[in-house]
VEXMI-635007 format. One line per field, with one value per residue (C-alpha): residue number from 1; residue in one letter; x, y, z. Coordinates in nm, 2 decimals. Example, Ala and Ser with C-alpha at 12.3 -4.5 7.8 and 13.67 -1.06 7.14 Angstrom:
% residues 2
resi	c(1_2);
resn	c(A_S);
x	c(1.23_1.37);
y	c(-0.45_-0.11);
z	c(0.78_0.71);
END
This chain:
% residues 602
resi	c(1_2_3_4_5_6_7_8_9_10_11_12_13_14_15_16_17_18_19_20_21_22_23_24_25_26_27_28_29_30_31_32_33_34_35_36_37_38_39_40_41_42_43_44_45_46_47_48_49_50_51_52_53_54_55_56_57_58_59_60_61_62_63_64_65_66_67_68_69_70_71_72_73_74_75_76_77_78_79_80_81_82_83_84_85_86_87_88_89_90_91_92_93_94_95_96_97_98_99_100_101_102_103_104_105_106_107_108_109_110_111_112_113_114_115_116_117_118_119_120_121_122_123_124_125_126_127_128_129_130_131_132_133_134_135_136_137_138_139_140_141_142_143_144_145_146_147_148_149_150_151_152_153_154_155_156_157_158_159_160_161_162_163_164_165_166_167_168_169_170_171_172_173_174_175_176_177_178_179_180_181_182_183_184_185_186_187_188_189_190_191_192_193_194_195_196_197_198_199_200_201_202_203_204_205_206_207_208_209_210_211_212_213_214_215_216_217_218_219_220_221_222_223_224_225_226_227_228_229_230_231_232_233_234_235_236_237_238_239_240_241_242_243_244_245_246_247_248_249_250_251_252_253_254_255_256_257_258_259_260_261_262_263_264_265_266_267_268_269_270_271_272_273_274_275_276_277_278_279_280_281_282_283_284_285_286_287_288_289_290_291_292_293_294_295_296_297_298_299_300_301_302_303_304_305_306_307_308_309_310_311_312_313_314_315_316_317_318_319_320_321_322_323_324_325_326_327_328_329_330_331_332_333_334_335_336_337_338_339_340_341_342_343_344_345_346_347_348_349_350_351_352_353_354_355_356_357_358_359_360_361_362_363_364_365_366_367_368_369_370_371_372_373_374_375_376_377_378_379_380_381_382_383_384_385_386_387_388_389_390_391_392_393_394_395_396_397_398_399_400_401_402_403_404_405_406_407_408_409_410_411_412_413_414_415_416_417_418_419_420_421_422_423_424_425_426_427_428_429_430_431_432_433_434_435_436_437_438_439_440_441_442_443_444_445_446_447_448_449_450_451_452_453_454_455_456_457_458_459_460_461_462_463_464_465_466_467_468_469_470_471_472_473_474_475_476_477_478_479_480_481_482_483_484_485_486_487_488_489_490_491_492_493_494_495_496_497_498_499_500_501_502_503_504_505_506_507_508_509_510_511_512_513_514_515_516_517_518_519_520_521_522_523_524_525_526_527_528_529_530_531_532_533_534_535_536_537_538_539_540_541_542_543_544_545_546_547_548_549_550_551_552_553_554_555_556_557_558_559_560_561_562_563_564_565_566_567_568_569_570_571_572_573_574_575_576_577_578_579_580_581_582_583_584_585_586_587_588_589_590_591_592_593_594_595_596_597_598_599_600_601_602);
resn	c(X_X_X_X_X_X_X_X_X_X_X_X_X_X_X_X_X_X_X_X_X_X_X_X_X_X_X_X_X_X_X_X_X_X_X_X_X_X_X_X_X_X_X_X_X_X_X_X_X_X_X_X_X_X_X_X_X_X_X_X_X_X_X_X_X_X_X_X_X_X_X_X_X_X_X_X_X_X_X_X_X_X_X_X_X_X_X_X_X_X_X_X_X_X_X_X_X_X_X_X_X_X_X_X_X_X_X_X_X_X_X_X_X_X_X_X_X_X_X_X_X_X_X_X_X_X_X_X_X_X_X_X_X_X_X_X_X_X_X_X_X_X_X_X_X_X_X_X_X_X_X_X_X_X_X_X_X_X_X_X_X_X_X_X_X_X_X_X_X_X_X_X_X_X_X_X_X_X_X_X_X_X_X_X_X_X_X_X_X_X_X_X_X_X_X_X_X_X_X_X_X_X_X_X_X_X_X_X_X_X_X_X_X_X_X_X_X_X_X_X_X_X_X_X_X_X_X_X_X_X_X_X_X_X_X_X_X_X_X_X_X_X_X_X_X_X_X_X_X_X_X_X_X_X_X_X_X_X_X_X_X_X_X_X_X_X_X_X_X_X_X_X_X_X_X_X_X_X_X_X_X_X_X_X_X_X_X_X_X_X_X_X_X_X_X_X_X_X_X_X_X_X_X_X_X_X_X_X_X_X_X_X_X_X_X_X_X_X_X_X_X_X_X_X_X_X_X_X_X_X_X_X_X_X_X_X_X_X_X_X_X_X_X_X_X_X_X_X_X_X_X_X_X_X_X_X_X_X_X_X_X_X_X_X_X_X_X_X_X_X_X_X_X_X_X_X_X_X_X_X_X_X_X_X_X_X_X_X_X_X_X_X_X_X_X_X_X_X_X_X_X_X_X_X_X_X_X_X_X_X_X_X_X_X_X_X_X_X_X_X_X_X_X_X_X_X_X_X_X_X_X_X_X_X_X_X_X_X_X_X_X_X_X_X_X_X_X_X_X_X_X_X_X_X_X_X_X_X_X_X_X_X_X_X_X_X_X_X_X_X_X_X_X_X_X_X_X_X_X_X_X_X_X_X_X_X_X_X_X_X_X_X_X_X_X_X_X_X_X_X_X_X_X_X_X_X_X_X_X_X_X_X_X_X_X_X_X_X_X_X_X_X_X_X_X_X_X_X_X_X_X_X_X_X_X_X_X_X_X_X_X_X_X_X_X_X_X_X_X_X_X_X_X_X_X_X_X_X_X_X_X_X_X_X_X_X_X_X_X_X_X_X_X_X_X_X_X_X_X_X_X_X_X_X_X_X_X_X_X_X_X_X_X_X_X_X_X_X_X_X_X_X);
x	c(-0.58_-0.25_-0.22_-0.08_0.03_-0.16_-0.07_0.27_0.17_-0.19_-0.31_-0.35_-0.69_-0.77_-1.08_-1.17_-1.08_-1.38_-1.27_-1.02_-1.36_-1.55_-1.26_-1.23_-1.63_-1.58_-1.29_-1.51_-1.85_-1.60_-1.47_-1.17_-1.14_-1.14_-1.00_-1.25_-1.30_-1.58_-1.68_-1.61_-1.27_-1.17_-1.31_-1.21_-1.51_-1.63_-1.96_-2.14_-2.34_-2.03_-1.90_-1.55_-1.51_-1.59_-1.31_-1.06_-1.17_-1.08_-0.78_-0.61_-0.75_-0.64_-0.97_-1.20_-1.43_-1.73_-1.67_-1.99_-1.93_-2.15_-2.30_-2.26_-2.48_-2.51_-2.91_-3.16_-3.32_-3.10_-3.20_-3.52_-3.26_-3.08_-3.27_-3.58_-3.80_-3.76_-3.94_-4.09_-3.83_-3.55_-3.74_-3.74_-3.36_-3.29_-3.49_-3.33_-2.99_-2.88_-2.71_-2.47_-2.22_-2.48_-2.58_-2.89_-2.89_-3.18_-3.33_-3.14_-3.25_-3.11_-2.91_-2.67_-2.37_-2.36_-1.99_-2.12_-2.29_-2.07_-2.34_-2.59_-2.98_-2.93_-2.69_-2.58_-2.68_-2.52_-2.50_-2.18_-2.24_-1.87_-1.92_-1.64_-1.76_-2.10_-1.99_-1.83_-2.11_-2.28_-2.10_-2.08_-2.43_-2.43_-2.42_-2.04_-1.92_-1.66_-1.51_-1.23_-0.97_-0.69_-0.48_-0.71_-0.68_-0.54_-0.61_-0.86_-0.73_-0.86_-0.63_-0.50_-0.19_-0.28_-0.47_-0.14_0.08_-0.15_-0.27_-0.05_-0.06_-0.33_-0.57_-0.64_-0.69_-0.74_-0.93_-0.75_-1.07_-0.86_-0.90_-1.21_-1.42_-1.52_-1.24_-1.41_-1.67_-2.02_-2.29_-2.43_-2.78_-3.02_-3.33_-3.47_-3.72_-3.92_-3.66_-3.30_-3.00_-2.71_-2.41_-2.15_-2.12_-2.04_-2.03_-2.45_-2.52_-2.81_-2.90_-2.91_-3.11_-3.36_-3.45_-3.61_-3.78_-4.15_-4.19_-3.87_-3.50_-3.17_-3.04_-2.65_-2.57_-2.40_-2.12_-2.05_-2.07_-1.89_-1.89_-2.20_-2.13_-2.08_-2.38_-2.17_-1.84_-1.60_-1.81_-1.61_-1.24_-0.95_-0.96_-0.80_-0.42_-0.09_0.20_0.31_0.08_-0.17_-0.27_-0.56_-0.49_-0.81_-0.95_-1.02_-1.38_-1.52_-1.36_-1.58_-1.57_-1.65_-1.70_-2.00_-2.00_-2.02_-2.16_-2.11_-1.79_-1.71_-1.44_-1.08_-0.96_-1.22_-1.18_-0.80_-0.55_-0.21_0.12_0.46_0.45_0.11_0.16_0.36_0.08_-0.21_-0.35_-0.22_-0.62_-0.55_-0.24_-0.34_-0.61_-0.36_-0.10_-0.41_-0.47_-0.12_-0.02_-0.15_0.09_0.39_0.34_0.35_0.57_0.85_0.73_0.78_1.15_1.23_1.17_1.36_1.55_1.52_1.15_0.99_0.69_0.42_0.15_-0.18_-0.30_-0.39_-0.21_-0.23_-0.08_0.23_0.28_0.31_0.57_0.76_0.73_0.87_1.20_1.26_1.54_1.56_1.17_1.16_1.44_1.18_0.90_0.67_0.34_0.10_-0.11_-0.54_-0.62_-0.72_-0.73_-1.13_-1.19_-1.34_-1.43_-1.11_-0.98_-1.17_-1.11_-0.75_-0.73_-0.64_-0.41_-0.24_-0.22_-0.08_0.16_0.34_0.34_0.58_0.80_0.84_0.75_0.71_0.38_0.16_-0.06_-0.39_-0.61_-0.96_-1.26_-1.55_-1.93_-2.18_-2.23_-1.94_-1.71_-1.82_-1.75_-1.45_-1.39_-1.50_-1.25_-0.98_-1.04_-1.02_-0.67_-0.55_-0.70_-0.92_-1.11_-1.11_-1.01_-0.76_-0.81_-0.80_-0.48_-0.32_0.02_0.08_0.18_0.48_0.53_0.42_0.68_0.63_0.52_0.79_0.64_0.78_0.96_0.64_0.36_0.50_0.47_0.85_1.15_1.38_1.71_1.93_2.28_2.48_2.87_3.03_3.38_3.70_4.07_4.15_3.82_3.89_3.75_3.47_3.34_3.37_3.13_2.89_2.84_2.75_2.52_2.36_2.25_2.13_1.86_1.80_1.71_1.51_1.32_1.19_1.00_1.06_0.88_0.96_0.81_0.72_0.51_0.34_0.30_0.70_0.92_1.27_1.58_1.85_2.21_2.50_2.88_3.23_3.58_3.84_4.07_4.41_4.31_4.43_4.21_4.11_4.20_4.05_3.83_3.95_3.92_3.82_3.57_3.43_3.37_3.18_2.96_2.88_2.79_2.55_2.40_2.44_2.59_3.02_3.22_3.33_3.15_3.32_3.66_3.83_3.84_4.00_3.78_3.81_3.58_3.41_3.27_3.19_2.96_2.73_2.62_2.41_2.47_2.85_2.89_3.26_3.32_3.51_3.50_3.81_3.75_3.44_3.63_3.92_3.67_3.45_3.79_3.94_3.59_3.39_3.11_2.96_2.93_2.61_2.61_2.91_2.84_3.06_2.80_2.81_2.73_2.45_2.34_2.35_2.18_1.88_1.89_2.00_2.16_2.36_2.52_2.73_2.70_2.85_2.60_2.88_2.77_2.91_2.99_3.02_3.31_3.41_3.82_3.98_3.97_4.30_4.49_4.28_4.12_3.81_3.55_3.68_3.59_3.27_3.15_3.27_3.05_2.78_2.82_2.85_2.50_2.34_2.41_2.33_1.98_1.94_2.00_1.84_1.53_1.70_1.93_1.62_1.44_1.78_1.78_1.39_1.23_0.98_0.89_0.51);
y	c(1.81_1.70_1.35_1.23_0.83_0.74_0.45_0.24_-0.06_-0.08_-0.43_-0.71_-0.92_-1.26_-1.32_-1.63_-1.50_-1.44_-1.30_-1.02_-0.91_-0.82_-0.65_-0.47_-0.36_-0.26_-0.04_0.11_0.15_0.32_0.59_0.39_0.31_0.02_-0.14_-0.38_-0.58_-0.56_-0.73_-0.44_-0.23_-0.24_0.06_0.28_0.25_0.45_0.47_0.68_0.88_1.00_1.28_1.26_0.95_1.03_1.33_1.07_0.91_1.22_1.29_0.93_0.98_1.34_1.34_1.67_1.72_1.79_1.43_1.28_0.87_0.58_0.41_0.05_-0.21_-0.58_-0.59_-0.45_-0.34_-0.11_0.10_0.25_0.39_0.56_0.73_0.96_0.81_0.56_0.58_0.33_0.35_0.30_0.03_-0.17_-0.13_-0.27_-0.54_-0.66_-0.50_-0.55_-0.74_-0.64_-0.38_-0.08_0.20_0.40_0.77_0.81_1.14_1.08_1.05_1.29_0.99_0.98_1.31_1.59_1.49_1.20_1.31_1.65_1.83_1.70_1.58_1.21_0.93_0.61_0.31_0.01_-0.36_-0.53_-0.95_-0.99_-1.29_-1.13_-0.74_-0.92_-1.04_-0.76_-0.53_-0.74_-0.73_-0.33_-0.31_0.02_0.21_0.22_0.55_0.40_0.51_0.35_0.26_0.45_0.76_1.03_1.04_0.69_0.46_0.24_-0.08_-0.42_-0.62_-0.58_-0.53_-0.23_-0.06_-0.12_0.05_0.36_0.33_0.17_0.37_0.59_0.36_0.05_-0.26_-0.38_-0.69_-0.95_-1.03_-1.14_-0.99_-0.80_-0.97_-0.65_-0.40_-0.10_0.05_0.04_0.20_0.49_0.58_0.86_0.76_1.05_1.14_0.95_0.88_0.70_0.91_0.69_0.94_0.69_0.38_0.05_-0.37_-0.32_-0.17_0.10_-0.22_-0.39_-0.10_-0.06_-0.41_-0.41_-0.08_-0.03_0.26_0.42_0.42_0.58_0.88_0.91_1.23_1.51_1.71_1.90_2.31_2.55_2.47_2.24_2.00_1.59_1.39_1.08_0.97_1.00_1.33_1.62_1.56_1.40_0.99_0.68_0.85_0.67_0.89_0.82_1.04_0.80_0.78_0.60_0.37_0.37_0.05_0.09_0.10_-0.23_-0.43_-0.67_-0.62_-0.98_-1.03_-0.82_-0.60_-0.96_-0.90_-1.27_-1.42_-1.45_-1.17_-1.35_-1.21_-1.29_-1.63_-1.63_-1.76_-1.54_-1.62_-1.56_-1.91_-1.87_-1.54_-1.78_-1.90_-1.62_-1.56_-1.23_-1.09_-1.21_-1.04_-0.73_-0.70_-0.78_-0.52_-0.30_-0.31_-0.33_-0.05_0.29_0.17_0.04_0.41_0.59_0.43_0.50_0.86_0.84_0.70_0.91_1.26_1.13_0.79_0.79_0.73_0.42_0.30_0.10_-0.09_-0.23_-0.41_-0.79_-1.04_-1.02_-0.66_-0.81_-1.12_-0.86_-0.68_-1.03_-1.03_-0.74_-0.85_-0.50_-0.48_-0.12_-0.09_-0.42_-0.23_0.04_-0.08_-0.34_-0.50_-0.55_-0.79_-0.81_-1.09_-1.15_-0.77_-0.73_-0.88_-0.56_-0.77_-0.84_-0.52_-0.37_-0.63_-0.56_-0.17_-0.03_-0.31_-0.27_0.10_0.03_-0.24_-0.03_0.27_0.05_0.03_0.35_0.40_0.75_0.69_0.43_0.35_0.20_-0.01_0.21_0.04_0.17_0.02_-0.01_-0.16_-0.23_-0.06_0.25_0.22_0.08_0.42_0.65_0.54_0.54_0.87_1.00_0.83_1.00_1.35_1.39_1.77_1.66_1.94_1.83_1.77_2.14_2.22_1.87_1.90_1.57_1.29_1.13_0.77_0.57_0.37_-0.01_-0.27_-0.60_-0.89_-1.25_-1.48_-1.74_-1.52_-1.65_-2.03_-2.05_-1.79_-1.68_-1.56_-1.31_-1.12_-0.87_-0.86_-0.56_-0.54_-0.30_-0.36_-0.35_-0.36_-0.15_0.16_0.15_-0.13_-0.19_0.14_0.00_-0.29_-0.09_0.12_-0.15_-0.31_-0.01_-0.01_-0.33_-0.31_0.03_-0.14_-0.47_-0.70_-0.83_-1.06_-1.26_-1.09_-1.44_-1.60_-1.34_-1.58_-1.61_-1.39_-1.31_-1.24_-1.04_-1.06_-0.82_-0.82_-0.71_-0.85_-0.73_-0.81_-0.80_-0.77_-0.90_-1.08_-0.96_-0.64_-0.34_-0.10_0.26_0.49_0.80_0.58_0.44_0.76_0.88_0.61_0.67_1.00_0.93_0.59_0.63_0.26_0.22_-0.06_-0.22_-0.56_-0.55_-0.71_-0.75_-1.01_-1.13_-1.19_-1.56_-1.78_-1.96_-1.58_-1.48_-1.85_-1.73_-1.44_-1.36_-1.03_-0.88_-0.50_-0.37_0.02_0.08_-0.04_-0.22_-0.43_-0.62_-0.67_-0.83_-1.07_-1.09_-1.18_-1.45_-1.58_-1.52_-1.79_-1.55_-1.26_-1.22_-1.15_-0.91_-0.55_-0.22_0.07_0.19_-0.08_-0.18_0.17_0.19_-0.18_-0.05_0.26_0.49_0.71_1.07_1.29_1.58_1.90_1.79_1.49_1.25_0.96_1.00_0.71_0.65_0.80_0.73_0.85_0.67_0.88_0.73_1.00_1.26_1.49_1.37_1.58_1.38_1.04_1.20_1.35_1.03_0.82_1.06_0.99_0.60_0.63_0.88_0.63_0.29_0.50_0.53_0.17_0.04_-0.09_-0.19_-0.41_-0.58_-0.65_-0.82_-1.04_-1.11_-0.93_-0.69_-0.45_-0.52);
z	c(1.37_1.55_1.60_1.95_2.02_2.36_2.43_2.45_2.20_2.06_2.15_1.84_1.92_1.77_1.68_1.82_2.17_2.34_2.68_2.48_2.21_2.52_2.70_2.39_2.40_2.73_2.69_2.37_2.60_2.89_2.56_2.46_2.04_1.90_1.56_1.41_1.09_0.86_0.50_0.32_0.51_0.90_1.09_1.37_1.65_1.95_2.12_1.88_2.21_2.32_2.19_2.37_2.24_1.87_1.90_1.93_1.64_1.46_1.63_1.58_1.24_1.18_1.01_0.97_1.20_0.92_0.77_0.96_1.10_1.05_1.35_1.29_1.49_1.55_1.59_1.37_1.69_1.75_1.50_1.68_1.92_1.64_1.44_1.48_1.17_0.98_0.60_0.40_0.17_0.49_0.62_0.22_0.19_0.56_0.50_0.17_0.24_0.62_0.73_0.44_0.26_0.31_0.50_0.53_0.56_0.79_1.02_1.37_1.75_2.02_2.13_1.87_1.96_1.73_1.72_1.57_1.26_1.22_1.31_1.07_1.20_0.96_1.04_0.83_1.02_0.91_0.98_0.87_0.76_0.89_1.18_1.39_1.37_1.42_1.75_1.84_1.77_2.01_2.30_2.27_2.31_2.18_1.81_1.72_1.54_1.28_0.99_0.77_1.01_0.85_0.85_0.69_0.34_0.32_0.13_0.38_0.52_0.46_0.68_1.07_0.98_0.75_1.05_1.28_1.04_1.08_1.43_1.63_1.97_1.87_2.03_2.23_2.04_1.70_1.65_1.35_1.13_0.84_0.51_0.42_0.15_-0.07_-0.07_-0.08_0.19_0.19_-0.04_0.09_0.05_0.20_0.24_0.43_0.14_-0.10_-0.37_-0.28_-0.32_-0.38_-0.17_-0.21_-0.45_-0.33_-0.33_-0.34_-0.69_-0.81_-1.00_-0.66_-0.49_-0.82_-0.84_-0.50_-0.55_-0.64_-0.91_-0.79_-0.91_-0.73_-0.85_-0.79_-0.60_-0.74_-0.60_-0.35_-0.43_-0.23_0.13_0.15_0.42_0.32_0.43_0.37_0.43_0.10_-0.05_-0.01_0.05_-0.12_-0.04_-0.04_-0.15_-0.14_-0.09_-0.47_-0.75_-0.89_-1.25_-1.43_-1.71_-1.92_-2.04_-2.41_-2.58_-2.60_-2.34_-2.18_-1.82_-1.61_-1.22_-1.07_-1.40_-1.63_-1.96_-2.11_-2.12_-2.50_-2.52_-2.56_-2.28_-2.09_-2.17_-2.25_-1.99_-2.01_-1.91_-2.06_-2.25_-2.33_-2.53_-2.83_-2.89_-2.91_-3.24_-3.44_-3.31_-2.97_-2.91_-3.08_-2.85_-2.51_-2.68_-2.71_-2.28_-2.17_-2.46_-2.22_-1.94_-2.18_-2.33_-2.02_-1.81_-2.15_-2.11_-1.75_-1.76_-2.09_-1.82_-1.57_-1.56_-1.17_-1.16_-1.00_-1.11_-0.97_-1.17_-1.02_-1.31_-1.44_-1.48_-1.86_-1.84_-1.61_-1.92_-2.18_-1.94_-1.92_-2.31_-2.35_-2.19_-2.14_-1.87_-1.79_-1.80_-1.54_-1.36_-1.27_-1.23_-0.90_-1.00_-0.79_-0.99_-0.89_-1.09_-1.50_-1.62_-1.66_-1.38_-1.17_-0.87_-0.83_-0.88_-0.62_-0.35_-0.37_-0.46_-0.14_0.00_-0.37_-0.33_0.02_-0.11_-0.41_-0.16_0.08_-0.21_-0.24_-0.62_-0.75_-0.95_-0.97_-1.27_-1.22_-1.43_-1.49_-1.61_-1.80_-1.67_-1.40_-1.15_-0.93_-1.19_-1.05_-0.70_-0.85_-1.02_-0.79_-0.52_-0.77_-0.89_-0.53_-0.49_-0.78_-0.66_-0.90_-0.82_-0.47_-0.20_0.02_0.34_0.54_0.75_0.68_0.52_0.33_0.61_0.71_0.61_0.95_1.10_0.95_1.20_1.19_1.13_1.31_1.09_1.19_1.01_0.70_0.54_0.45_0.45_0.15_0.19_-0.03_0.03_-0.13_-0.08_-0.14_-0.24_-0.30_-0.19_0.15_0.36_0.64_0.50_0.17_0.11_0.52_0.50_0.26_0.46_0.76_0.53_0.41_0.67_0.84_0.55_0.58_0.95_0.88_0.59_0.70_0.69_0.34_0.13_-0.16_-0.50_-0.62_-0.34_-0.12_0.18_0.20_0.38_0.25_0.48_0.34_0.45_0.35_0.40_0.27_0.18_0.01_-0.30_-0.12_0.24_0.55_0.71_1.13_1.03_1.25_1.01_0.97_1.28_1.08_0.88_1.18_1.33_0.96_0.95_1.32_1.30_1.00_1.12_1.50_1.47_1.38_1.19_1.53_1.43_1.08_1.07_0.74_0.53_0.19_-0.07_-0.24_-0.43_-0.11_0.01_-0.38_-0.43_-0.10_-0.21_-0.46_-0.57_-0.56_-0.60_-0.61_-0.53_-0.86_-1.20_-1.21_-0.92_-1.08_-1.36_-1.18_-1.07_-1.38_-1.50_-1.25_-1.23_-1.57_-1.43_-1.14_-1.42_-1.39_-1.07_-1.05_-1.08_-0.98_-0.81_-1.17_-1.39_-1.15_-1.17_-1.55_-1.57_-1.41_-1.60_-1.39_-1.57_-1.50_-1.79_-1.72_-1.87_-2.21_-2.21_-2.17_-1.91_-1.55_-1.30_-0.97_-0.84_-0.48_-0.40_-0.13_0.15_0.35_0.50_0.42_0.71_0.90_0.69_0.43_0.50_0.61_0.27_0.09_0.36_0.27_-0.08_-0.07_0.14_-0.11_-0.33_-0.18_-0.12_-0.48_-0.55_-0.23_-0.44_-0.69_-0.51_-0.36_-0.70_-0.77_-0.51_-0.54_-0.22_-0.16_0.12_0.33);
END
C-alpha cells in the first residue's frame, strides 16, 4: 500500500496538556489518527467504527489490510458495545487482566467496521494501565483501532520519538507518554471458546493466564497454514525487522535466566557484577562460564569480518558480553562493531523492555548485522523470543507487495533535550588547502548535517556536536579554494567551498581537534614527525582505514591504499571523479570517524 505524507508537520503532544489530549480525541472521533502511548509499545489509533478512518491506519502504516486491529478502551464498559458475547472464560481474564498488557479475542458487535477486524466476526479488546493512554482513551469516548505505531514490519516503537521517525506527516498528532514500561505488545488471547488460545505471547505469561483458571490451561497457538487469515496481530507476516539482517545468539544449556523468568539467583552470573576491572578478579570457573556466553558472538562476529572486512556489526547483548569485548582489547573487532547494552546478560526483563528501541538504535548506525542475545525458558522468555525471531525473519512471509523500505528521514532533536552536550572535530589536512582536503571538509560536513543528531556512546542522555575543518602544510592563509573543485563538490553536494578559505596548518589548529586525517601518507607523517605527541591522533585516510580494518588487496593480494592524485590542472571531469572518490571514501569511514571521536547516531 503506497504511503502518502498528509500533513506538513505531525504535531508532538505533552502529556500533561489537557486542552491539546482532547483536541487530539476530537480530531480521532472526527477520522483523524492519532499517536498514543501505552505500557507495553505506542500505537497508531482511529475510531475503530469507522472504516475510513481505519484505512489510514493502514496506509500511514503500509500495513496489509488482512492484519486485523485491536480496539483499545478506557472503561470496562465499553466493552458491551464491542463485542457480541462475552464467555465466562472472557469475562475471568478481564477481570484479573484489565486494566493491563492484554487483549481478549472475543465474538464482535455490528459496531465495530469490518475494516476493523480485517474481515473477521472477533476483535481484541484491550485496556492499556498507561495513566496517559488512560486519559486519552477517555476523552475519545469511543473504541480506538490501534496497532503498533510504526512503519509495517518495524520494529514497534516504545518512545515518541521512535513513532516520529516513522510517522511524521502521516498523521495528526502523537502524544509524548515517555517510555513504555514492557517493550513488547500485549498477550493475545481468544477466548471465544471454552479453552484460552494464547495467539500472541506477551508481559502476561501462560503461567499468568493458568493460575487464574479453574480446570483449564492455555494452549499456545500454532501456525498459520496456507492462506488462513491472522486472528491476531503478529501471526502471519514478517515483524519487528531492522533494515540490518538479524541473528540470534543462543544462550547456552543451563544458564539461569532471572527477571520475570527467575529461577533462584545462585548462578554466578546471576549474582556476578562485570566490568572490565572486575574480570581480573573472576575465578578460573567464573570466567570460563562469561567466555562461555560472550564466545557465540566473539565467534561470529570473527567469521563475519574474516568474509568481508567491511562489515559492521551490531550487538544487543548484556553488559557482561560488552566487558569481555573490552577484555579482549581487540582493536579491529572494536573498530566494527556498536553495543547496545540491555542490562546484566540473563536478565530477560530487561532484554525485552529494550529490544525494539535497541533494534532501532543499532539500525540508525547503520550496521550490517546485528546479533541478538536469545534466551531459552518460559515465561517472558518466550514473548522475548518470538518477537526476536520475527525480527530476524524467521519462516515469516514478508509482508505482500512491500519492497523493503527506505530509511525514514531522522527527526533533529534540540540541543535542550539532552542533560549536557559533548563536542568532537576532525581536521583534515594536505598541502595547500584550496583543493582536497578543502573538499573533504565540505564532504564532511555535509554528512554531518545529513546524519544528526548525535549522541555521546558513553552517556545516553548527552548529545555530542561534531565540528570539522581543513588547513594545510604550506598554505597561504585567505586563500580562495579551487574554482574547478568548487564547482565538483557542488555538483555532488548541492553546497560549494565558498565558506572555506585557506589556512596554514600549525600546532594551535592541530591541539583543537581531536582527530587529524591527512590525504596522503606522507603528510601524517610530517606531522607525526614534527609533533610525535599528537600521534595518536594523526592518521592519513589509509592508516585510519587499515586501523579499523578496512582493508583492500589487489589482484596479487598485496594491500592497496588510498590513492587520491592532485587534480590541479587537469580537465573539469577530473576534479569531479577525484571528488567522487574522496566522498566514496569519507562514506566508508563516516562511522568510523564517529566511534573515534565517541558519538553515536539517535
Amino acid at each position: 500500500m503506497d504511503r502518502e505524507k498528509k500533513y506538513k508537520k505531525t504535531i508532538l503532544i505533552e502529556s500533561d496538556d489537557d486542552a491539546a489530549l482532547k483536541d487530539a480525541a476530537e480530531h480521532l472521533r472526527n477520522g483523524e489518527v492519532i499517536g498514543f502511548p501505552t505500557e507495553t509499545v505506542y500505537g497508531l489509533g482511529c475510531d475503530a467504527g469507522n472504516g475510513e478512518a481505519v484505512k489510514k491506519v493502514f496506509e500511514a502504516k503500509g500495513r496489509p489490510a488482512d492484519n486485523p486491529l485491536i480496539c483499545h478502551i478506557g472503561d470496562k464498559d465499553q466493552i458491551k458495545d464491542i463485542v457480541s458475547e462475552i464467555t465466562p472464560l472472557a469475562q475471568t481474564l478481564i477481570d484479573a487482566f484489565m486494566p493491563g498488557p492484554i487483549t481478549i479475542v472475543m465474538k464482535k458487535a455490528d459496531s465495530i467496521s469490518d475494516e476493523t477486524t480485517a474481515g473477521l466476526d472477533t476483535v481484541g479488546v484491550r485496556m492499556p494501565s498507561h495513566p496517559v493512554a488512560n486519559k486519552f482513551l477517555k476523552y475519545c469516548g469511543v473504541p480506538v483501532a490501534a496497532p503498533s505505531a510504526n512503519l509495517s514490519g518495524r520494529p514497534s516503537p516504545t518512545g515518541a520519538r521512535s513513532v516520529l521517525e516513522d510517522m511524521d506527516g502521516y498523521i495528526y498528532a502523537i502524544i509524548d507518554g515517555g517510555d513504555s514500561e514492557f517493550g513488547l505488545e500485549s498477550t493475545v488471547v481468544d477466548c471465544t471458546g471454552t479453552d484460552p488460545v494464547i495467539l500472541r505471547p506477551g508481559a502476561v505469561t501462560k503461567a499468568d493466564i493458568d493460575s487464574v483458571l479453574k480446570n483449564k490451561e492455555a494452549v499456545m497457538a500454532g501456525s498459520l497454514s496456507g492462506k488462513e487469515a491472522p486472528r491476531s496481530p503478529g501471526m502471519k507476516y514478517r515483524h519487528y525487522a531492522p533494515y540490518a539482517q538479524v541473528e540470534i545468539m543462543e544462550m547456552p544449556e543451563g544458564t539461569k535466566i532471572t527477571g520475570d523468568d527467575a529461577i533462584g539467583t545462585d548462578g554466578k552470573i546471576a549474582d556476578a557484577k562485570f566490568t572490565v576491572d572486575d574480570l581480573k578478579k573472576l575465578s578460573d570457573d567464573e570466567a570460563k562460564e562469561l567466555v562461555n556466553i560472550a564466545s557465540p558472538f566473539i565467534l561470529r562476529s570473527r567469521e563475519l569480518l574474516s568474509k568481508n572486512p567491511f562489515t559492521r556489526i551490531g550487538l544487543y547483548c548484556g553488559s557482561e558480553i560488552k566487558a569481555v569485548y573490552d577484555k579482549l582489547n581487540d582493536k579491529i573487532l572494536s573498530a566494527h562493531t556498536e553495543f547496545c547494552v540491555y542490562g546484566k546478560t540473563v536478565d530477560v526483563s530487561c532484554a525485552s523492555h529494550g529490544l525494539f528501541e535497541g533494534l532501532r538504535f543499532l539500525d540508525v548506525q547503520e550496521v550490517d548485522v546485528i546479533l541478538a542475545q536469545g534466551f531459552n525458558g518460559e515465561g517472558l522468555s518466550v514473548a522475548y523470543m518470538n518477537r526476536l525471531g520475527k525480527a530476524a525473519g524467521k519462516k515469516e512471509e514478508l509482508t505482500p507487495g512491500m519492497p523493503a523500505p527506505a530509511r525514514p528521514a531522522r527527526t533533529p532533536l534540540p540541543i535542550d533535550a539532552f542533560k549536557d552536550t559533548f563536542t568532537g572535530s576532525v581536521l583534515f589536512v594536505d598541502d595547500n588547502n584550496i583543493s582536497l582536503s578543502a573538499c573533504c571538509e565540505a564532504l564532511m560536513r555535509r554528512m554531518l548535517e545529513k546524519n544528526e543528531p548525535y549522541i555521546s556512546n558513553s552517556e545516553a542522555d548527552t548529545g555530542f556536536e561534531i565540528y570539522c575543518e581543513s588547513a594545510g602544510l604550506t598554505a597561504m592563509d585567505g586563500l580562495d579554494p579551487d574554482s574547478q573543485m568548487d564547482k565538483a563538490v557542488r555538483e555532488l553536494t548541492g553546497l560549494g567551498l565558498s565558506s572555506i578559505e585557506s589556512r596554514r596548518a600549525n600546532p594551535a589548529i592541530y591541539d583543537c581537534n581531536d582527530l587529524i586525517l591527512t590525504v596522503r601518507d606522507e603528510q601524517a607523517f610530517a606531522i607525526i614527525k614534527a609533533f610525535p605527541e599528537i600521534k595518536d591522533k594523526v592518521f592519513s585516510l589509509s592508516t585510519f582505514a587499515a586501523a579499523n580494518g578496512l582493508v583492500m588487496k589487489d589482484s596479487s593480494g598485496r594491500v592497496m591504499s588510498i590513492s587520491v592524485p592532485d587534480p590541479s590542472g587537469e580537465n573539469y571531469e577530473t576534479y569531479l571523479h577525484t571528488a567522487k572518490a574522496l566522498n566514496a571514501w569519507l562514506e566508508i569511514l563516516f562511522p568510523y570517524i564517529l566511534k573515534d571521536l565517541g558519538a553515536s547516531r539517535v
